[in-house]
BAKEBA-319130 format. One record per atom (N, C-alpha, C, O): x, y, z; residue in one letter; residue number from 1. Coordinates in nm, 4 decimals, m for minus. Layout:
! residues N
X/Y/Z/A/NUM
...
END
This chain:
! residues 89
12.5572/5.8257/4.3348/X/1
12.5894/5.9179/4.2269/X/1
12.6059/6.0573/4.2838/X/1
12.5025/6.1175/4.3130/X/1
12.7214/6.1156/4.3029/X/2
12.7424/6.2728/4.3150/X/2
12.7393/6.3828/4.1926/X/2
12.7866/6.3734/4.0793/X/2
12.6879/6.4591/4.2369/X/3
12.6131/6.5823/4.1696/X/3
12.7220/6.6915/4.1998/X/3
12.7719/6.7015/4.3119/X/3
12.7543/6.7674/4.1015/X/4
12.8354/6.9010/4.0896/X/4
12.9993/6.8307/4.1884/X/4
13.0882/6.7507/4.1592/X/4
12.9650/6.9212/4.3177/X/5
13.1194/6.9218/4.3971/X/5
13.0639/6.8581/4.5025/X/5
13.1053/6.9135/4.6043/X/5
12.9665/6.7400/4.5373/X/6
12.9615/6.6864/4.6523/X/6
13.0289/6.5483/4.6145/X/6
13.0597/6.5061/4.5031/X/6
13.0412/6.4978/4.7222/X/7
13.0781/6.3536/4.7197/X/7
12.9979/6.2365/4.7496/X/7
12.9132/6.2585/4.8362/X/7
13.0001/6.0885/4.6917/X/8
12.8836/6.0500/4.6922/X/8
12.8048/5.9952/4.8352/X/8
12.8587/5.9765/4.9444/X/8
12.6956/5.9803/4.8083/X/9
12.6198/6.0189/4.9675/X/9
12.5772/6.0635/4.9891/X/9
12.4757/6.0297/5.0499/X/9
12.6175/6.2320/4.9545/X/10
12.6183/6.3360/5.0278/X/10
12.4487/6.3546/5.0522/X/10
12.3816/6.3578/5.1554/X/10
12.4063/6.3670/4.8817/X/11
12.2569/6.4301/4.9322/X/11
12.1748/6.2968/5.0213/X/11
12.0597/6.3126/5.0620/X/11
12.2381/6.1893/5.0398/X/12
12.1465/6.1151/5.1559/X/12
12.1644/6.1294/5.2598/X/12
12.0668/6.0856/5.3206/X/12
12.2612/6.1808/5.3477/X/13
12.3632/6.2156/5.4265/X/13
12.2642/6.3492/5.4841/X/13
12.2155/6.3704/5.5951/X/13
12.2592/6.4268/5.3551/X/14
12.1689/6.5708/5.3684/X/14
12.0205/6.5184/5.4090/X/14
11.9716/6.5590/5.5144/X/14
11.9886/6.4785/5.3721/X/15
11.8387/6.4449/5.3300/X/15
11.8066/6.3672/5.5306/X/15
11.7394/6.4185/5.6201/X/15
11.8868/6.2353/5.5330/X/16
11.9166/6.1680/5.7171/X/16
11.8852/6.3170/5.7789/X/16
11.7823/6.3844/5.7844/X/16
12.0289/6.3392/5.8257/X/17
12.0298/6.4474/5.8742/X/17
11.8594/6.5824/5.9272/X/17
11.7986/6.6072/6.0314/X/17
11.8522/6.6239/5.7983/X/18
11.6704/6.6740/5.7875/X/18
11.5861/6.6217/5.8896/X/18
11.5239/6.6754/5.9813/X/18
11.6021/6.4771/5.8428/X/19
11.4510/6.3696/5.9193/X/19
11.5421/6.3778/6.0392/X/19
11.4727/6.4411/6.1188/X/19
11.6573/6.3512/6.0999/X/20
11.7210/6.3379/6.2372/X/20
11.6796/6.4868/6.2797/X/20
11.6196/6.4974/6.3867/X/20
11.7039/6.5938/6.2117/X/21
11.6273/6.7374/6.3201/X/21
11.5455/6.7262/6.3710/X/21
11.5236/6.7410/6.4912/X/21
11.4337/6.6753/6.2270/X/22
11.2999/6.6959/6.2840/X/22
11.2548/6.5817/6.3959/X/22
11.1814/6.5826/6.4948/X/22
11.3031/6.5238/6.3565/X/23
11.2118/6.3507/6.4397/X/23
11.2919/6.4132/6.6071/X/23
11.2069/6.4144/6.6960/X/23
11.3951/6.4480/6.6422/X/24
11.4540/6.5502/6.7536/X/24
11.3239/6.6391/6.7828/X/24
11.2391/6.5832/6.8524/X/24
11.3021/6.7403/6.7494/X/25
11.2351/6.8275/6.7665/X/25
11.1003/6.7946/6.7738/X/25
11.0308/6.8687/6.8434/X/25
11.0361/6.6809/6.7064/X/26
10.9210/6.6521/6.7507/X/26
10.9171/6.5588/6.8570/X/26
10.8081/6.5414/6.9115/X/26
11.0277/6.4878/6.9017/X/27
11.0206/6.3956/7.0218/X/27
10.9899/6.5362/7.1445/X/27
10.8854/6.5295/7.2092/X/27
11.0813/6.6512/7.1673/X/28
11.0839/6.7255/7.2379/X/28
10.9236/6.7875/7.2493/X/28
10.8573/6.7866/7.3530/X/28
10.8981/6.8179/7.1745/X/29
10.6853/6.8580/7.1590/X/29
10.6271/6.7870/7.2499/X/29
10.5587/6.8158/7.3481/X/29
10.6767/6.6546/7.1875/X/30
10.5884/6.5122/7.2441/X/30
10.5501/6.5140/7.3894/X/30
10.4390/6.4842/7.4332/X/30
10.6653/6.5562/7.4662/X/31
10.6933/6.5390/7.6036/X/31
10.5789/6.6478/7.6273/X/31
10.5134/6.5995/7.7196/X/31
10.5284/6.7542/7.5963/X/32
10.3815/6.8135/7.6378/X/32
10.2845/6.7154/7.6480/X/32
10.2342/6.7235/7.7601/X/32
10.2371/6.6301/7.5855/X/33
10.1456/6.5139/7.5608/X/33
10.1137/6.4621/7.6919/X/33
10.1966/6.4000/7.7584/X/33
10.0025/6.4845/7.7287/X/34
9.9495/6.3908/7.8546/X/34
9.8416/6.4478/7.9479/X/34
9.7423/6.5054/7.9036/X/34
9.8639/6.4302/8.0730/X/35
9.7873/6.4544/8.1701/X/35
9.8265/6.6054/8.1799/X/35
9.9362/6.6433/8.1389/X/35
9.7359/6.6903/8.2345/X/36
9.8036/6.8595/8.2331/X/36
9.8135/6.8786/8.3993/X/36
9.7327/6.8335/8.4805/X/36
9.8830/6.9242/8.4163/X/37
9.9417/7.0118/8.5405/X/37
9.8782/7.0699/8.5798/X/37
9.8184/7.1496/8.5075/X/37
9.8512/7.0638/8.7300/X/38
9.7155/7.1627/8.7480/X/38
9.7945/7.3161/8.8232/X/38
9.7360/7.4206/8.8518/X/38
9.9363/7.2856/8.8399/X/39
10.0642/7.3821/8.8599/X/39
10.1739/7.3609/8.7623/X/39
10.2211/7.2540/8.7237/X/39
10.2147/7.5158/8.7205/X/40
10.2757/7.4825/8.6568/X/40
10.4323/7.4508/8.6768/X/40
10.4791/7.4784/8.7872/X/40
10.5131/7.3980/8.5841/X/41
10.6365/7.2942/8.5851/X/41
10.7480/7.3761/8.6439/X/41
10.8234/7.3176/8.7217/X/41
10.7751/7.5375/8.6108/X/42
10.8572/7.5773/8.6349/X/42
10.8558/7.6654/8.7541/X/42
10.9486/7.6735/8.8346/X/42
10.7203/7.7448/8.7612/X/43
10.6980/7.8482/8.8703/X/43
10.5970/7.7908/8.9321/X/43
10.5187/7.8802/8.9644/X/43
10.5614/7.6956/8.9626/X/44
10.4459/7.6521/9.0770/X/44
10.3459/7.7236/9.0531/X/44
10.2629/7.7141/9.1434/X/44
10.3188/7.7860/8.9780/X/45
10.1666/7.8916/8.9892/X/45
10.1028/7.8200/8.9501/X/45
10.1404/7.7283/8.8771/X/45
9.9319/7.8490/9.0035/X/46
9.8401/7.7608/8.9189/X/46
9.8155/7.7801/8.7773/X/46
9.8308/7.8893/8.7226/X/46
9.7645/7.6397/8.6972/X/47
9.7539/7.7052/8.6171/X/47
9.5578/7.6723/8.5409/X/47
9.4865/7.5741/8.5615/X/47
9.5262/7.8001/8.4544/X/48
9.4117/7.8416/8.4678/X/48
9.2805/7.6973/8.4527/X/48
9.3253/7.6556/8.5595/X/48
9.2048/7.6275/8.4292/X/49
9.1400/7.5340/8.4162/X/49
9.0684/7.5803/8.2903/X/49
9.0082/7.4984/8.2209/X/49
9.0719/7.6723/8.2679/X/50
9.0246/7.7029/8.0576/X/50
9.1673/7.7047/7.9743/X/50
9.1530/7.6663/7.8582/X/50
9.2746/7.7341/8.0032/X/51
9.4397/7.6809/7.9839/X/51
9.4036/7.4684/7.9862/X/51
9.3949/7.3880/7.8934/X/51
9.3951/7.4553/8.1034/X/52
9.3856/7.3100/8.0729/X/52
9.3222/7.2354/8.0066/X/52
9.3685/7.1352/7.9521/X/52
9.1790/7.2818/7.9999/X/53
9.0991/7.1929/7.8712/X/53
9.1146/7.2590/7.7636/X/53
9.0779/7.1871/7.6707/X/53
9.1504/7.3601/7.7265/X/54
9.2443/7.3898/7.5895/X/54
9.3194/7.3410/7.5116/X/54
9.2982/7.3171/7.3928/X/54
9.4499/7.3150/7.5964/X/55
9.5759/7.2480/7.5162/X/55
9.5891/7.1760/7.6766/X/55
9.6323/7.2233/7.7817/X/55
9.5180/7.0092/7.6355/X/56
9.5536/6.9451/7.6772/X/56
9.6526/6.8638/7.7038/X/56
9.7001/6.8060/7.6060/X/56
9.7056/6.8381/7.8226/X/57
9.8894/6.8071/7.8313/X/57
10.0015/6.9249/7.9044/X/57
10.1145/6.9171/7.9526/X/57
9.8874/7.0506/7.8793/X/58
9.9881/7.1612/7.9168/X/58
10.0315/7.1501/8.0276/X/58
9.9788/7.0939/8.1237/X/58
10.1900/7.2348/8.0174/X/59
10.2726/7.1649/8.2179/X/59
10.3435/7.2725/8.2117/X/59
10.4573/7.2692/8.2586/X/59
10.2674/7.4529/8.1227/X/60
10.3589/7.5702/8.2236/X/60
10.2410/7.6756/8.1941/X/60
10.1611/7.6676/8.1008/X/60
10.2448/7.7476/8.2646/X/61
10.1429/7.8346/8.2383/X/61
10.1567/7.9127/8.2085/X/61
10.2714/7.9468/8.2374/X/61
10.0693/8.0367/8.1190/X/62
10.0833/8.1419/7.9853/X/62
10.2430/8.1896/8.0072/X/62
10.3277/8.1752/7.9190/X/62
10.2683/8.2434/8.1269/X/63
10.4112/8.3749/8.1358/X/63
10.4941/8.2629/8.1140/X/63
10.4903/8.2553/7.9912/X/63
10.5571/8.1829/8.1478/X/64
10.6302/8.1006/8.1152/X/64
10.6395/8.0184/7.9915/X/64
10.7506/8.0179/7.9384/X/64
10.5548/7.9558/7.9405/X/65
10.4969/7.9193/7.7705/X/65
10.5541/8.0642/7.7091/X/65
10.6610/8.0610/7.6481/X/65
10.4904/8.1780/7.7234/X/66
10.5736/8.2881/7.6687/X/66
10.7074/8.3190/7.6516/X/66
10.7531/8.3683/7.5485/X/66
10.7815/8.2866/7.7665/X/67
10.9411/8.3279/7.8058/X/67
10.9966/8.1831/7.7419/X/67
11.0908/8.2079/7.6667/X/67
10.9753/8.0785/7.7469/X/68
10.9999/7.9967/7.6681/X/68
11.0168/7.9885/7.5273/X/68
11.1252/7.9589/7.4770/X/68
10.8683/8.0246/7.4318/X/69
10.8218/8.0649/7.3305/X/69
10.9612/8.2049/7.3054/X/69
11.0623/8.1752/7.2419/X/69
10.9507/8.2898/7.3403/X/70
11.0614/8.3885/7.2922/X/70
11.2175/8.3151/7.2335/X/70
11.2824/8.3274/7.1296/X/70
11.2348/8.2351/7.3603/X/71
11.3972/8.2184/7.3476/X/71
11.4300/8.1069/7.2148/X/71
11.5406/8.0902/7.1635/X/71
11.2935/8.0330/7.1737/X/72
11.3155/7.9217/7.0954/X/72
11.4050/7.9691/6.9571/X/72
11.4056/8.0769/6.8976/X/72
11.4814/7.8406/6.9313/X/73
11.5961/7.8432/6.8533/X/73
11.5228/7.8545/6.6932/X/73
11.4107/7.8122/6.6651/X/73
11.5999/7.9096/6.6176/X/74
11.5549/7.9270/6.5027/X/74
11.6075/7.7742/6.4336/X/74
11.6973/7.6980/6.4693/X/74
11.5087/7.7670/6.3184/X/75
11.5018/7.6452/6.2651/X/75
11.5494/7.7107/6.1206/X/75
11.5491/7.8322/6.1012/X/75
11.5957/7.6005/6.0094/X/76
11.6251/7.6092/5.9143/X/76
11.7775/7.6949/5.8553/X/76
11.7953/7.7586/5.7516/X/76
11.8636/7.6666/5.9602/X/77
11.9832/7.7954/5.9249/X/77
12.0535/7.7554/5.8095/X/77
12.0960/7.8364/5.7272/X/77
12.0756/7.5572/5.7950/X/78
12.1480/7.5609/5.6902/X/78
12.0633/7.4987/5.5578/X/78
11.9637/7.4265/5.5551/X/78
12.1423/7.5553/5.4524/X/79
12.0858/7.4998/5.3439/X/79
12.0847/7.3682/5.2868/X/79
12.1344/7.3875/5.1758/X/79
12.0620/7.2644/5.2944/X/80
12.0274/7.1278/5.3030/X/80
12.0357/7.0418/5.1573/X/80
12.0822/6.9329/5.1238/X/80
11.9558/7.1656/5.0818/X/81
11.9234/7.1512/5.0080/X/81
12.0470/7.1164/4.8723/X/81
12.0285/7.0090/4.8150/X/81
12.1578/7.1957/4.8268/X/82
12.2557/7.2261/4.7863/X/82
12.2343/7.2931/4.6617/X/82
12.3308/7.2994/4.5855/X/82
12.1292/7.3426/4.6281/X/83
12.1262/7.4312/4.5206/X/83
12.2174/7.4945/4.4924/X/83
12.2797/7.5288/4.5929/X/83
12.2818/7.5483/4.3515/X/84
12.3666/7.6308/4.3174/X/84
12.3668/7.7340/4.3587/X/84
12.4839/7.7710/4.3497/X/84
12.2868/7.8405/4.4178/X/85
12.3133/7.9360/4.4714/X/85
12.3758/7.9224/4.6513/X/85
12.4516/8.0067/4.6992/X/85
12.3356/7.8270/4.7119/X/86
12.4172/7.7695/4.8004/X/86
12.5461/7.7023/4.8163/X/86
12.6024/7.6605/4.9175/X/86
12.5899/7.7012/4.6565/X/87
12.7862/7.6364/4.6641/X/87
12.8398/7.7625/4.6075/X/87
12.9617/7.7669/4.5913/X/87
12.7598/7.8786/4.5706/X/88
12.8232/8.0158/4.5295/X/88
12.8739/8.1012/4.6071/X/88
12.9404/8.2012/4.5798/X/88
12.8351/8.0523/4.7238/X/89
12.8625/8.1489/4.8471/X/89
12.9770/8.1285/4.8905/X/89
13.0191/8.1931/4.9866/X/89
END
């Protein structure tokens, strides 16, 4: 059954899509999961042993987790949803 100006599908299509980001983005997390690095992944530095029994699994250490952490992609750009104020635009 289609709603307003979509065609039918659509909001399951929308809805897939959603769970395909996320289930993406949490596979990518995942890969932290495990044994931790006692150097880290990108710059060989050590990394601290209160860092490791912390967040167990960790494989970069703080400056890098940081420079990483900065560049991350923003989530949520499109509207998914299709509310009327989203086909007004």
């Amino acid at each position: 059954m289609a709603g307003g100006w979509s065609r039918d599908g659509a909001v399951n299509e929308q809805i897939e899509a959603s769970i395909n980001d996320e289930l993406a983005r949490l596979k990518t997390r995942r890969a932290l999961v495990g044994d931790s690095l006692t150097h880290c992944a990108e710059c060989e530095e050590p990394i601290p042993e209160a860092r490791r029994i912390a967040i167990p699994g960790i494989k970069l250490c703080i400056d890098c987790q940081q420079e990483r952490d900065g560049r991350r992609a923003q989530r949520g750009g499109i509207n998914r949803r299709g509310s009327k104020d989203s086909q007004l635009k």
